[in-house]
C-alpha positions in Angstrom: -11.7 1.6 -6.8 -13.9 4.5 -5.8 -12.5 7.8 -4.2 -12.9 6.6 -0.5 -11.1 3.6 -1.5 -8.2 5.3 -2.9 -8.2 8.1 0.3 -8.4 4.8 2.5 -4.9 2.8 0.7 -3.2 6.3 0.5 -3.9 7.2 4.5 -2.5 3.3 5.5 0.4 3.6 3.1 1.4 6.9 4.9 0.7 5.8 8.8 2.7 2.4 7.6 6.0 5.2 6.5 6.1 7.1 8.8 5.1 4.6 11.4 8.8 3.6 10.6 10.2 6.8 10.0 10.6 6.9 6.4 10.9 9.0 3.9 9.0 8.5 0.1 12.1 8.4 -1.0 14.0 5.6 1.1 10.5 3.6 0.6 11.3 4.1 -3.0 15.0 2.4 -2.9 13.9 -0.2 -1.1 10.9 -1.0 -3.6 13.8 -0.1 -6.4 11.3 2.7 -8.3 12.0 6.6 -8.2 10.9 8.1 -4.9 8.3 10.6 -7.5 6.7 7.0 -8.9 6.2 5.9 -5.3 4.5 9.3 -4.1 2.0 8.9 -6.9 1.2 5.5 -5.5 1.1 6.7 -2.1 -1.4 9.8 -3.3 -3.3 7.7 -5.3 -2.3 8.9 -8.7 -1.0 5.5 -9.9 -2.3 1.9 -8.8 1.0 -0.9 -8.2 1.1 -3.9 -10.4 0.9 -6.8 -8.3 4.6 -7.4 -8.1 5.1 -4.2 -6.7 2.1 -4.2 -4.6 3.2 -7.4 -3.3 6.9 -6.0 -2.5 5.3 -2.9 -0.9 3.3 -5.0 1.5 6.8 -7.2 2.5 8.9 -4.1 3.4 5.9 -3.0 5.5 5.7 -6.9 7.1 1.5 -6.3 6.3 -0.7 -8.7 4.2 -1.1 -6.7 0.8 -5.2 -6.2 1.5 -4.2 -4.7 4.6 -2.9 -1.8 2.3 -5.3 -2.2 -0.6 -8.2 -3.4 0.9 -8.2 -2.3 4.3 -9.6 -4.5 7.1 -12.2 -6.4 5.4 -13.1 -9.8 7.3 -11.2 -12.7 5.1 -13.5 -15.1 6.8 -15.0 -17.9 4.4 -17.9 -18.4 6.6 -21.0 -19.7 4.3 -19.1 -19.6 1.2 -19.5 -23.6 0.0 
């Protein structure tokens, strides 16, 4: 994932927190990780396992490429 991409996952995962009011650190219980291994995710430092990316997108009720991949198009249109 190139710079952009990582600037792009780390600005949704922040609107999505505080969207809800949230701190790093109740984000972090909920995900059951330490609040300083969930700031490096949200910074960009360190990438989820899919598990964890998976859980991340549940407590935020988004589809996990809304977070990782932004709003690409999921359209299947001349794919055969």
């Amino acid at each position: 994932m190139g710079v952009a991409g990582r600037t792009d996952k780390r600005k949704r995962l922040i609107d999505l927190r505080i969207s809800r009011g949230w701190t790093q650190r109740q984000v972090a219980e909920r995900l059951g990780v330490t609040d300083t291994y969930y700031g490096m995710i949200e910074s960009g430092i360190r990438t989820p396992r899919l598990v964890l990316g998976l859980r991340i997108a549940d407590i935020f009720g988004v589809r996990p490429d809304e977070i990782f991949f932004g709003d690409k198009p999921t359209s299947t249109d001349g794919i055969e």
